[in-house]
BADRENFI-966043 format. One line per 3 residues: number of its first residue (from 1); their letters; for each residue x, y, z of N, C-alpha, C, O. Coordinates in nm, 2 decimals. Layout:
N
NUM) A) X Y Z X Y Z X Y Z X Y Z | ...
END
This chain:
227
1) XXX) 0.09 -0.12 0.00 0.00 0.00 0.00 0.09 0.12 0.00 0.16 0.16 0.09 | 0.07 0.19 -0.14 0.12 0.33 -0.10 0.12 0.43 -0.03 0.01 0.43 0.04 | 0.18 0.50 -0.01 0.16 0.61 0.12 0.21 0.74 0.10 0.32 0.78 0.15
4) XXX) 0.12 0.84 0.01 0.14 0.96 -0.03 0.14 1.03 0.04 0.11 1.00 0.16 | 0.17 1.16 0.01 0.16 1.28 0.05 0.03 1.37 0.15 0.02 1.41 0.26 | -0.02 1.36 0.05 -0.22 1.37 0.12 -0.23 1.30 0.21 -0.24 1.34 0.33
7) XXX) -0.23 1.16 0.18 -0.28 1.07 0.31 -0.16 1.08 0.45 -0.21 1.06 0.56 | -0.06 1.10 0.45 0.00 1.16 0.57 -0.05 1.28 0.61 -0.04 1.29 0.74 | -0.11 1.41 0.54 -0.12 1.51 0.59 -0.25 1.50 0.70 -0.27 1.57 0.80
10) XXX) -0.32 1.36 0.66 -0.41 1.32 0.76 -0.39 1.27 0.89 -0.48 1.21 0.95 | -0.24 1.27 0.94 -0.22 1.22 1.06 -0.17 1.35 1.12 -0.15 1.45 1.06 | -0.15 1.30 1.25 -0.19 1.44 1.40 -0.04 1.36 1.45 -0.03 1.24 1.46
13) XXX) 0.06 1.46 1.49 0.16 1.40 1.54 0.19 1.52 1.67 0.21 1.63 1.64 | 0.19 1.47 1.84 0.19 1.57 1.94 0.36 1.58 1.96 0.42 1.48 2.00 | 0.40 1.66 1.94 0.57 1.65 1.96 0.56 1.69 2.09 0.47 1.77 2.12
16) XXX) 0.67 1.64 2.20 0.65 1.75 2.35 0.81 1.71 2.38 0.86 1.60 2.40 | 0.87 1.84 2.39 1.06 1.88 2.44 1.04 2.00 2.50 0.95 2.09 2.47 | 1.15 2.00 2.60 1.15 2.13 2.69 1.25 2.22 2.62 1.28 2.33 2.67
19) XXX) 1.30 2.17 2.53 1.41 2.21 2.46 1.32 2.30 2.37 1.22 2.25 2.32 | 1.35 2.48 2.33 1.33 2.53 2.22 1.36 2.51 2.12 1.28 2.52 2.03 | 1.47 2.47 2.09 1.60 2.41 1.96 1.52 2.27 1.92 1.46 2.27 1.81
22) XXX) 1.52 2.17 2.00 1.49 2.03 1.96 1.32 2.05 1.93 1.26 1.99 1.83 | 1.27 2.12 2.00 1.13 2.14 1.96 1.11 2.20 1.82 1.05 2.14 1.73 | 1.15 2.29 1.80 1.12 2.37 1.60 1.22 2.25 1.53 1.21 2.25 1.40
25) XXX) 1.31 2.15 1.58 1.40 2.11 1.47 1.31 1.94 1.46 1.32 1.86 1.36 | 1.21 1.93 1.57 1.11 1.79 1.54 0.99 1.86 1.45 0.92 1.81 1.35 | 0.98 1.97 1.51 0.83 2.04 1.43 0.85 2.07 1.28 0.76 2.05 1.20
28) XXX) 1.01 2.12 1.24 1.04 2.08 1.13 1.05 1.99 1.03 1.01 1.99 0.92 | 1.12 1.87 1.10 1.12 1.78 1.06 0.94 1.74 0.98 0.92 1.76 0.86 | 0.87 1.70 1.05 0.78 1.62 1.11 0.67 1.72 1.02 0.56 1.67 0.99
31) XXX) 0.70 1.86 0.97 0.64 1.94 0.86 0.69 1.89 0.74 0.61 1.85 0.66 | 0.80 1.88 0.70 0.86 1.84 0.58 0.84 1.71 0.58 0.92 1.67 0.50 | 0.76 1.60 0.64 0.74 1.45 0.60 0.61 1.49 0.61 0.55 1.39 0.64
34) XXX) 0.52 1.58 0.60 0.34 1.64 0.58 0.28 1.56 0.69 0.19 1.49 0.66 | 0.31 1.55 0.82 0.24 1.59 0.92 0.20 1.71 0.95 0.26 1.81 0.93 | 0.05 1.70 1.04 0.06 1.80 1.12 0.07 1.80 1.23 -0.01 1.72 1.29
37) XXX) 0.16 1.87 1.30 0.21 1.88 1.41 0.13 1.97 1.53 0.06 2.07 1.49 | 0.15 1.96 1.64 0.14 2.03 1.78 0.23 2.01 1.86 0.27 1.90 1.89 | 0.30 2.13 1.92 0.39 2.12 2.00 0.40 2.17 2.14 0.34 2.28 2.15
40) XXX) 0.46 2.14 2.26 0.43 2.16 2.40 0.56 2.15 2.48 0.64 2.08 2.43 | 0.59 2.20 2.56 0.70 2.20 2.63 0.75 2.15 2.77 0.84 2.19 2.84 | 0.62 2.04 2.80 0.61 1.98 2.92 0.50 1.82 2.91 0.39 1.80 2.85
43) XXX) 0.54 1.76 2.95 0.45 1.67 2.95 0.31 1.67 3.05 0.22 1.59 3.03 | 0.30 1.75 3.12 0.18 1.83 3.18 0.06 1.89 3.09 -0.06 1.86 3.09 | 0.10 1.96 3.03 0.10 2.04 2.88 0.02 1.97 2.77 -0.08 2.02 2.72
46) XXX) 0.10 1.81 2.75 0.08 1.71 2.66 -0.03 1.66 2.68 -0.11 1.65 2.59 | -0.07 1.61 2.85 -0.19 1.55 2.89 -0.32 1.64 2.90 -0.43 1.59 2.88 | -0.29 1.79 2.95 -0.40 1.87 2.90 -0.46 1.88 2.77 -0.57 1.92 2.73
49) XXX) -0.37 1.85 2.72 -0.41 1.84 2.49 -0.48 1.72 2.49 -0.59 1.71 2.43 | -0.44 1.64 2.54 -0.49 1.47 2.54 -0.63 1.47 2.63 -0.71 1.37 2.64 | -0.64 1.59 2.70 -0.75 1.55 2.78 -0.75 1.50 2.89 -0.86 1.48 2.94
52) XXX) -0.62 1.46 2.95 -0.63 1.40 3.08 -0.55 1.51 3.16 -0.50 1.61 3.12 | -0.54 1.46 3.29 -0.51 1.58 3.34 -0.45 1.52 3.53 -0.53 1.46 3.60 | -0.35 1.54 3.57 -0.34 1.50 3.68 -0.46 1.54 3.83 -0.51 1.65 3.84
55) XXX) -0.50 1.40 3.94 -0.55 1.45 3.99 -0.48 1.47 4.13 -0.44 1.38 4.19 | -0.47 1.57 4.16 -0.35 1.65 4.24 -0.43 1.59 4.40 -0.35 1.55 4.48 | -0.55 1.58 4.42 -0.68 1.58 4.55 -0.65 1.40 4.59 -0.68 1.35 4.70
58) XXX) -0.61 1.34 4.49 -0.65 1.16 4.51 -0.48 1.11 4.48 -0.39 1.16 4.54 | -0.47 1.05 4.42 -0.34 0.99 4.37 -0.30 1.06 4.25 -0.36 1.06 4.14 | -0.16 1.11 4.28 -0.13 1.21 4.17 -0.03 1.15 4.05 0.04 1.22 3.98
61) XXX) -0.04 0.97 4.05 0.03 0.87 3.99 -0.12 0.88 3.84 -0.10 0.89 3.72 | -0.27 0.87 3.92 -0.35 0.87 3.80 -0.44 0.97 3.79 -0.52 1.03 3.87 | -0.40 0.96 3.65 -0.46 1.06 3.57 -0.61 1.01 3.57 -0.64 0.90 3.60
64) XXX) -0.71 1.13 3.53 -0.86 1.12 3.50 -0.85 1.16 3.40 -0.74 1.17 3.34 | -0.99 1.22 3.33 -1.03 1.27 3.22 -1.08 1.40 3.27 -1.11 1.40 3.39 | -1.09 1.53 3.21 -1.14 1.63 3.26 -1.28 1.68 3.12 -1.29 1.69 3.00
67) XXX) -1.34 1.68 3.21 -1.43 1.75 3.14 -1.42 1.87 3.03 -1.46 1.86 2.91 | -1.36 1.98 3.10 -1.32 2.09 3.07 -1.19 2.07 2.96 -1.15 2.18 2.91 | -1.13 1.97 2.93 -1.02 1.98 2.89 -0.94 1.85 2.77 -0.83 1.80 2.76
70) XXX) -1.10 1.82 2.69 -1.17 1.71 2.64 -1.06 1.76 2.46 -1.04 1.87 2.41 | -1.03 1.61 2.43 -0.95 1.64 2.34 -1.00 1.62 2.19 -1.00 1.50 2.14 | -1.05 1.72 2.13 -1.09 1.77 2.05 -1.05 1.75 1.90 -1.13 1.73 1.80
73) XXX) -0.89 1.77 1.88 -0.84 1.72 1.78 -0.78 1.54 1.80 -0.77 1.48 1.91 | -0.75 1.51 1.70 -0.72 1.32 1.67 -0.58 1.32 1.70 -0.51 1.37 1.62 | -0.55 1.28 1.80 -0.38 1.27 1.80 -0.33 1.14 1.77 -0.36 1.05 1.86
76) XXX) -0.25 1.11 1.65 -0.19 1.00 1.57 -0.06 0.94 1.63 0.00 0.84 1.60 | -0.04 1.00 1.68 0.10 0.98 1.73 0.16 1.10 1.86 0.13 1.22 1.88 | 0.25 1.02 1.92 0.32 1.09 2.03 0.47 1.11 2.03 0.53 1.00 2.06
79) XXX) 0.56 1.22 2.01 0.66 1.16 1.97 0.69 1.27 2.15 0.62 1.38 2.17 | 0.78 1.22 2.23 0.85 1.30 2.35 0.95 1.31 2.38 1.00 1.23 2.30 | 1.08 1.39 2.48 1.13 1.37 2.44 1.16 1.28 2.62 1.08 1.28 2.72
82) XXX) 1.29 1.22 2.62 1.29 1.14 2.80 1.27 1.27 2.86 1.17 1.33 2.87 | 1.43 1.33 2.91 1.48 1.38 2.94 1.41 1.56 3.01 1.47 1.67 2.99 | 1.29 1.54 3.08 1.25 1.69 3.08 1.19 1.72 3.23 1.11 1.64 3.27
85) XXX) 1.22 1.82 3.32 1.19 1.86 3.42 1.03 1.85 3.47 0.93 1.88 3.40 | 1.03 1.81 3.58 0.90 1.74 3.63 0.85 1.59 3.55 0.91 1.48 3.56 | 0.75 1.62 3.49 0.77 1.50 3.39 0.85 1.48 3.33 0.92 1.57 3.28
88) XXX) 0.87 1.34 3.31 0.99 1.25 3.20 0.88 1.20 3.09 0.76 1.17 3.08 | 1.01 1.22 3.02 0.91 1.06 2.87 0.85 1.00 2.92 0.73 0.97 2.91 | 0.93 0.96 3.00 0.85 0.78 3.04 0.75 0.81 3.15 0.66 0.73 3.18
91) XXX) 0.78 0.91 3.20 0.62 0.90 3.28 0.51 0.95 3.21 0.40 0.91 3.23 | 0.54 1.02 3.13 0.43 1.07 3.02 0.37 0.94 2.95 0.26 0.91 2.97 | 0.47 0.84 2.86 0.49 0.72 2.84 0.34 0.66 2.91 0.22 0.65 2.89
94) XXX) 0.44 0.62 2.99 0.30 0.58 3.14 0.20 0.61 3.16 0.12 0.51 3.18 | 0.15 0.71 3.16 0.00 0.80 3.18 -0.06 0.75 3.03 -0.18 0.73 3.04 | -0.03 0.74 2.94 -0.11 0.79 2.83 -0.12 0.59 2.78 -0.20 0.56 2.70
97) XXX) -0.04 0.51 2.84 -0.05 0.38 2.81 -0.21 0.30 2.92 -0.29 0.21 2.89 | -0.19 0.38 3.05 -0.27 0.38 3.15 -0.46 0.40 3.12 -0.56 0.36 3.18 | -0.42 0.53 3.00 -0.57 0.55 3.01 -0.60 0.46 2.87 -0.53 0.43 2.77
100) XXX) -0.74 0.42 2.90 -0.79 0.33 2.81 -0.83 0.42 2.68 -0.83 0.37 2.57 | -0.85 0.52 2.69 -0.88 0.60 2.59 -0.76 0.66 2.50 -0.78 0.69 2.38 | -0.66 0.66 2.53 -0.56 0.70 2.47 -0.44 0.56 2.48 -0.33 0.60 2.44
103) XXX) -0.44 0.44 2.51 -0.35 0.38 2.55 -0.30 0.32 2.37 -0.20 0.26 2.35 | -0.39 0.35 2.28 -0.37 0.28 2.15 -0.28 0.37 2.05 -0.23 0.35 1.94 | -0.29 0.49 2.12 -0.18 0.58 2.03 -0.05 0.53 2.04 0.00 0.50 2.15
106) XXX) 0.03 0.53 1.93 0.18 0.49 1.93 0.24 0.65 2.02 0.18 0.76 2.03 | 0.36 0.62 2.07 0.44 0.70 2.15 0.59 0.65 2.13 0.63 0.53 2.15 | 0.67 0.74 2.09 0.79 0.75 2.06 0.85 0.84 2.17 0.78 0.92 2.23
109) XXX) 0.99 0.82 2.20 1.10 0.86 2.32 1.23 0.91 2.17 1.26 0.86 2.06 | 1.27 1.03 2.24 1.37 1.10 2.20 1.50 1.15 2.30 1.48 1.26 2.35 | 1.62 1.07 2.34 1.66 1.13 2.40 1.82 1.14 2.34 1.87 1.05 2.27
112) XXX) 1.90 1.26 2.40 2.05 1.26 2.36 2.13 1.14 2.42 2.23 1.09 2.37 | 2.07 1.12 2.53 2.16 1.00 2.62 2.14 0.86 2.57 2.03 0.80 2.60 | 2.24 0.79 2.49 2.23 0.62 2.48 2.25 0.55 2.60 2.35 0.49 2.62
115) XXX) 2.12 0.54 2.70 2.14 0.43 2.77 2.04 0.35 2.77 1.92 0.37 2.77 | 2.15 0.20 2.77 2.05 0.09 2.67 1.92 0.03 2.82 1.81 -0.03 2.79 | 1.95 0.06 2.97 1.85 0.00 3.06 1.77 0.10 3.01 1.67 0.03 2.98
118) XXX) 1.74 0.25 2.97 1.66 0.35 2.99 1.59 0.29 2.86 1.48 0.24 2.88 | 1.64 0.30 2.72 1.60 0.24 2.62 1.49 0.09 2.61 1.39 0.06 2.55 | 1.57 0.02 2.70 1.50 -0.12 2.72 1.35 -0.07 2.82 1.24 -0.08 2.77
121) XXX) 1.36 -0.01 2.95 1.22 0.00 3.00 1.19 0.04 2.95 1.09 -0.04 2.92 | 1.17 0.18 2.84 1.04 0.24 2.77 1.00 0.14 2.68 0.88 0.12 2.66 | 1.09 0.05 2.62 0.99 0.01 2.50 0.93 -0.13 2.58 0.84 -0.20 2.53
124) XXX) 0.98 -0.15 2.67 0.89 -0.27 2.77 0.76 -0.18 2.87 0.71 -0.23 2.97 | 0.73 -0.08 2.84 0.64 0.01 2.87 0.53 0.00 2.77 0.41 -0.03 2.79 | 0.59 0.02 2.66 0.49 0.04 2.52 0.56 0.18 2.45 0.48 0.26 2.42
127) XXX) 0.66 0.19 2.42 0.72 0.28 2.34 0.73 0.22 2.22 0.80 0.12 2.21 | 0.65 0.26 2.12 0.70 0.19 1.98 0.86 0.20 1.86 0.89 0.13 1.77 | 0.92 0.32 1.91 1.04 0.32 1.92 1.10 0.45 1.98 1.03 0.55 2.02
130) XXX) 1.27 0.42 2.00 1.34 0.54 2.08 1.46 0.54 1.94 1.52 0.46 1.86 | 1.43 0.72 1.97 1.54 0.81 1.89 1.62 0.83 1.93 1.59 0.84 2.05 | 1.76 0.85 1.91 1.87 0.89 2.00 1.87 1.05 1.89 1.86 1.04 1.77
133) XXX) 1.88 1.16 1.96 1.94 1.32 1.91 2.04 1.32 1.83 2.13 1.24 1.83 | 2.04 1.42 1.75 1.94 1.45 1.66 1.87 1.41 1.58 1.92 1.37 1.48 | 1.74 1.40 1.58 1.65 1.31 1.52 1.68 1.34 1.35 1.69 1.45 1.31
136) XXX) 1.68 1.25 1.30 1.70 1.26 1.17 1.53 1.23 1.10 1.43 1.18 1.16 | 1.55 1.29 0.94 1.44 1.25 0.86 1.39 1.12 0.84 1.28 1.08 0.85 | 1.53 1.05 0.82 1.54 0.89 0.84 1.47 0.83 0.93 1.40 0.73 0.89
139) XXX) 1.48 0.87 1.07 1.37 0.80 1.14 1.25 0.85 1.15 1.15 0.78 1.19 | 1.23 0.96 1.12 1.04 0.98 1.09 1.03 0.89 1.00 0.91 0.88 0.99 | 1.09 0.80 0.89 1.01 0.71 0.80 0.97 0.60 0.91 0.89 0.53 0.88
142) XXX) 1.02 0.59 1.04 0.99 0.48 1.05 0.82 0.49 1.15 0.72 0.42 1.19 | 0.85 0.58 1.15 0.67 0.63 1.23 0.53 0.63 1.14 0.42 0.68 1.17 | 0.58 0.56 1.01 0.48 0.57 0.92 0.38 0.42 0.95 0.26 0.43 0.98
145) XXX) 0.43 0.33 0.94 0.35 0.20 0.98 0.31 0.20 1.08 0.20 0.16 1.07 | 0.34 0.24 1.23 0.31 0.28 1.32 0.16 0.35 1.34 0.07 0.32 1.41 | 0.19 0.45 1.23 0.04 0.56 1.26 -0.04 0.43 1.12 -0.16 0.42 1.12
148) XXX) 0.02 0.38 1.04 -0.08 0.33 1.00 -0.14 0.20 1.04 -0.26 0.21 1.03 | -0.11 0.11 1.07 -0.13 0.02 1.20 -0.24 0.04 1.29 -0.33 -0.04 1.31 | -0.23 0.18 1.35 -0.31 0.20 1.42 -0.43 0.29 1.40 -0.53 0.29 1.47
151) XXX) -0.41 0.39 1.26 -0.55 0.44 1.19 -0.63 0.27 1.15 -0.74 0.25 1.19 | -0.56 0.18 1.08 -0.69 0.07 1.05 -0.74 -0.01 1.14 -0.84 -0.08 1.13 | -0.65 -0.02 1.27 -0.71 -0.07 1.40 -0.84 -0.01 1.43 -0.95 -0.07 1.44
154) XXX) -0.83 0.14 1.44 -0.92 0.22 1.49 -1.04 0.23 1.38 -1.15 0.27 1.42 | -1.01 0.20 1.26 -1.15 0.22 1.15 -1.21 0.10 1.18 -1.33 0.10 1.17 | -1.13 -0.03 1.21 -1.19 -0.17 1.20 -1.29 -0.15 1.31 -1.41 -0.17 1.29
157) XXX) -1.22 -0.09 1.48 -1.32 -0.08 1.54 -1.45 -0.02 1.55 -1.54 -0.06 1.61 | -1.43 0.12 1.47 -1.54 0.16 1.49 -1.65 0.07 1.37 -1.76 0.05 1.41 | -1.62 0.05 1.29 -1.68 -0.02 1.20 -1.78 -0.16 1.26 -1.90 -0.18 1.25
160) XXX) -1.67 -0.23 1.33 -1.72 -0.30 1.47 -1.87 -0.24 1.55 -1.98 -0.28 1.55 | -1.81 -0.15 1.62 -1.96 -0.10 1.65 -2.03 -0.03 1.60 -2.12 0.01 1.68 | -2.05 0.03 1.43 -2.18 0.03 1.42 -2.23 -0.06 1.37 -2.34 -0.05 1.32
163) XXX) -2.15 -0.18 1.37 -2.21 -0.33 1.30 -2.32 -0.41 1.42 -2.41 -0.49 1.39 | -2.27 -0.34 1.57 -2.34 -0.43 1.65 -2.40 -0.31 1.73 -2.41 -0.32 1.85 | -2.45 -0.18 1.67 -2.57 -0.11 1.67 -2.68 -0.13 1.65 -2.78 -0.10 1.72
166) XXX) -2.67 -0.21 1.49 -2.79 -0.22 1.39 -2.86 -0.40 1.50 -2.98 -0.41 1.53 | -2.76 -0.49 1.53 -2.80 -0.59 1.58 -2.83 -0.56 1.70 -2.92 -0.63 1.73 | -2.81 -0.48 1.80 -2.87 -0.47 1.94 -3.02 -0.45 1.93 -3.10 -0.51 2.00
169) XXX) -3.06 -0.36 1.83 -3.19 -0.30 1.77 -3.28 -0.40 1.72 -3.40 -0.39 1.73 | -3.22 -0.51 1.66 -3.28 -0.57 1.59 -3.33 -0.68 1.68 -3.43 -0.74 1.66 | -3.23 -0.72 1.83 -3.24 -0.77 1.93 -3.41 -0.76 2.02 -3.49 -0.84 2.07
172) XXX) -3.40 -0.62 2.00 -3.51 -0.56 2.08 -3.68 -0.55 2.05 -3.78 -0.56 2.12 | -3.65 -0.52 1.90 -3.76 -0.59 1.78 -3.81 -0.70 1.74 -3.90 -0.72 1.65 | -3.73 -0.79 1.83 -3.80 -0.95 1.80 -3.83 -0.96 1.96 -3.88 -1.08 1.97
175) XXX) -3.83 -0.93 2.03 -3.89 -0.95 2.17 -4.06 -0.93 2.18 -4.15 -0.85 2.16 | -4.05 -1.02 2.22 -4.23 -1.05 2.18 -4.31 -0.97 2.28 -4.26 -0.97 2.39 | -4.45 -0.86 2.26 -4.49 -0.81 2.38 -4.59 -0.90 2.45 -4.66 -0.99 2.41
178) XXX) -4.58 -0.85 2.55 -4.67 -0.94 2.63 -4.82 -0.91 2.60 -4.86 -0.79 2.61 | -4.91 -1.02 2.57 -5.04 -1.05 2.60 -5.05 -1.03 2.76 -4.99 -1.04 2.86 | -5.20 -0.99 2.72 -5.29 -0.97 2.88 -5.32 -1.18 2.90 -5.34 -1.25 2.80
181) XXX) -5.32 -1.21 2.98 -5.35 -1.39 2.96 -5.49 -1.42 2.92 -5.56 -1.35 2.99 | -5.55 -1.48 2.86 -5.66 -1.50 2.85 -5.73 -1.65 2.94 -5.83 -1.72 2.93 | -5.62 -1.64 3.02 -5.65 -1.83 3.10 -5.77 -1.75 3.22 -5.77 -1.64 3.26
184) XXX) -5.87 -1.85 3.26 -5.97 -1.82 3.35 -5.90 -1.75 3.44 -5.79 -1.79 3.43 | -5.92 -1.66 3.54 -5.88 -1.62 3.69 -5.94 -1.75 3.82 -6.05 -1.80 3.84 | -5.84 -1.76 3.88 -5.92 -1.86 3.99 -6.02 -1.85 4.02 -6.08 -1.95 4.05
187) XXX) -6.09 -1.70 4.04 -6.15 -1.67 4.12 -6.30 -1.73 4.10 -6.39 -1.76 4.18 | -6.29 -1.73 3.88 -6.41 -1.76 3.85 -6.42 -1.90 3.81 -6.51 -1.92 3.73 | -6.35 -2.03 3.86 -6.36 -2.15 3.84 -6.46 -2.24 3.88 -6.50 -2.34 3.82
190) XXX) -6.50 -2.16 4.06 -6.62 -2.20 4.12 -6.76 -2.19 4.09 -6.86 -2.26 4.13 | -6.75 -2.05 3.97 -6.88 -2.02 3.90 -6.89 -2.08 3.78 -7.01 -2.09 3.74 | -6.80 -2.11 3.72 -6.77 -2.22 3.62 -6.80 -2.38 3.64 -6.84 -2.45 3.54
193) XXX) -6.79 -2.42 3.75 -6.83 -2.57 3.77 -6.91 -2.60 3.89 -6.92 -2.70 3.96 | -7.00 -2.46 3.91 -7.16 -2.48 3.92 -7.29 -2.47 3.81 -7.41 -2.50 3.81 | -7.18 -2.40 3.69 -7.24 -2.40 3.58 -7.24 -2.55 3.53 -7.34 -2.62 3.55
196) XXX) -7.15 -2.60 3.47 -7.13 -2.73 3.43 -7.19 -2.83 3.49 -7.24 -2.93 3.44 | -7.20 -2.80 3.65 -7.26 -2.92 3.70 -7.46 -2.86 3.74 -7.54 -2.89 3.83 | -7.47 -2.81 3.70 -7.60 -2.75 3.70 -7.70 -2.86 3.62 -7.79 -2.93 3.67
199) XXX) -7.66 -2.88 3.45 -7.73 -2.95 3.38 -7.69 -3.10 3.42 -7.75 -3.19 3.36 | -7.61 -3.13 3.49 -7.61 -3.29 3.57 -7.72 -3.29 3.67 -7.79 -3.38 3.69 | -7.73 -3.19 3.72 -7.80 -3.16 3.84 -7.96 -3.24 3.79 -8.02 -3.35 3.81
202) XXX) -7.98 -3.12 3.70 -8.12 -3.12 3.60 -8.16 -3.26 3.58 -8.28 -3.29 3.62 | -8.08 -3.34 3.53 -8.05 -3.47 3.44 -8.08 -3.54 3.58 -8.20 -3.56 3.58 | -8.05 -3.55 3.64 -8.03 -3.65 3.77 -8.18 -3.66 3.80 -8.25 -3.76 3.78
205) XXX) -8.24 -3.49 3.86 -8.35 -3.48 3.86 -8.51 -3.54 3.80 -8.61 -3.58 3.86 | -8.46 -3.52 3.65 -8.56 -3.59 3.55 -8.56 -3.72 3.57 -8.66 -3.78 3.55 | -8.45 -3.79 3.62 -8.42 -3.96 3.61 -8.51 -3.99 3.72 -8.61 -4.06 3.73
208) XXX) -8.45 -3.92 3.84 -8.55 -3.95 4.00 -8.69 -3.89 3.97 -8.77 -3.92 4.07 | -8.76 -3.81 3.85 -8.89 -3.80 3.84 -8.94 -3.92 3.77 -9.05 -3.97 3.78 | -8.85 -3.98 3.68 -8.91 -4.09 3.56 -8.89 -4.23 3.65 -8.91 -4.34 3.60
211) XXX) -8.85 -4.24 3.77 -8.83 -4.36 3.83 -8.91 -4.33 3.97 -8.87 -4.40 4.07 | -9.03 -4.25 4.00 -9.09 -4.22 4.13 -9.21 -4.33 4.10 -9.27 -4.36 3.99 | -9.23 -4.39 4.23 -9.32 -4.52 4.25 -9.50 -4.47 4.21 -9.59 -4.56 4.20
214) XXX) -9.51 -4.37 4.19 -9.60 -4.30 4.18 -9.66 -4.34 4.02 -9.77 -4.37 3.98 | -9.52 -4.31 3.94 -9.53 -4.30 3.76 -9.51 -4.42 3.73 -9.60 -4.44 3.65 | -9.44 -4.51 3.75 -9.40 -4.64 3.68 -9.46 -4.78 3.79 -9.46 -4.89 3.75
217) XXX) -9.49 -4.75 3.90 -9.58 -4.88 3.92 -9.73 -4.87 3.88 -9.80 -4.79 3.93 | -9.78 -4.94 3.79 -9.92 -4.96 3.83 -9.99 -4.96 3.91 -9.96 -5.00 4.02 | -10.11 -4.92 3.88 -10.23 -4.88 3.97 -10.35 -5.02 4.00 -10.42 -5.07 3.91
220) XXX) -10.35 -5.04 4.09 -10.43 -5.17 4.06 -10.60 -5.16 4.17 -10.70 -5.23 4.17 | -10.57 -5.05 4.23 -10.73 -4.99 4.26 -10.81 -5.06 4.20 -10.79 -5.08 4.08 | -10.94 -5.10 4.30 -11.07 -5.17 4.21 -11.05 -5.30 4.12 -11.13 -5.34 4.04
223) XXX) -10.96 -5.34 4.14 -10.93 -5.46 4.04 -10.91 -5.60 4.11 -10.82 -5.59 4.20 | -10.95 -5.68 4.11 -10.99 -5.78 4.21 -10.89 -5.88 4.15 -10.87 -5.89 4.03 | -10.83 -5.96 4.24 -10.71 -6.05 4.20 -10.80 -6.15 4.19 -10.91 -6.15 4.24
226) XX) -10.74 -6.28 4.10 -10.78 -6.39 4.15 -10.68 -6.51 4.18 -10.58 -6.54 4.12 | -10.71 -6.56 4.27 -10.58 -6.67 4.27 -10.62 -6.79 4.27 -10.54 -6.89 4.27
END
């Protein structure tokens, strides 16, 4: 798959160095391979863009989401640099692997210092790669798979749910409504099988009138036997 010009201008890349120099020389960079960039000078800074925001009142290890400070533009990538007062890379690293909402953005580490333990924890963090200074053009090619990787992650999913939008709905539309019952109430069972036994009643009746000693024996008044 090719990878023009245009379709990079469609990724969001957050650069954050405390450095003025290293910061216009990534923002340059990272312009001339047709990103668009945002740049910040603190990793404090970075998570306010991102929308998260330390909570200073509870544990100041995790971050929340802030209402007020809801991130608005798509950020494609993170590039930081270690090395920066208060926050580090890698704690920035950390916070942004932590929240569920942002843990799928790739994040890159930039630092002047080659040290390979410092190197090895970020990318056993989730660093998807470390730059050593000065960052060359050469390694922005390698941030290209990276952000694309994770744009068709992110289209598969949302695609995902509005696939199981249409079926939750369709879930809810075959749910049968309830009938009122039409089965007798107890209450009327007793009035029901004095009905029924009413015409036994009747019946019974007629049989003990067609069998009274009165109707079916003869009358033998006035009639003289002989033997």
């Amino acid at each position: 798959m090719a990878i023009t010009g245009d379709s990079l201008s469609q990724f969001h890349v957050l650069a954050v160095d405390d450095s003025l120099i290293d910061r216009k020389l990534i923002e340059r960079l990272l312009k001339t391979s047709s990103y668009q960039v945002t740049t910040v000078d603190s990793g404090s800074k970075a998570l306010k863009f991102l929308g998260l925001q330390e909570d200073e009142q509870s544990n100041p290890d995790t971050p929340y989401v802030s209402p007020n400070n809801h991130q608005e533009v798509e950020v494609n990538l993170i590039i930081t640099d270690y090395c920066m007062p208060g926050m580090t890379g890698y704690d920035l690293l950390k916070k942004v692997k932590e929240s569920s909402s942002l843990r799928n953005i790739p994040v890159v580490i930039m630092s002047s210092e080659n040290v390979p333990s410092r190197i090895t924890r970020c990318l056993e963090e989730g660093a998807e790669e470390f730059f050593l200074k000065p960052v060359r053009l050469s390694d922005l090619n390698r941030l290209k798979p990276h952000m694309m990787k994770t744009k068709i992650k992110n289209q598969k999913q949302e695609e995902q749910e509005e696939l199981e939008i249409p079926v939750i709905q369709s879930e809810e539309q075959k749910q049968p409504v309830q009938q009122p019952s039409s089965q007798p109430q107890p209450e009327s069972q007793p009035q029901q099988s004095a009905l029924l036994l009413q015409p036994n009643n009747n019946k019974r009746k007629a049989m003990e009138e067609g069998l009274s000693p009165d109707r079916t024996r003869p009358r033998y008044n006035g009639i003289t036997t002989m033997v």
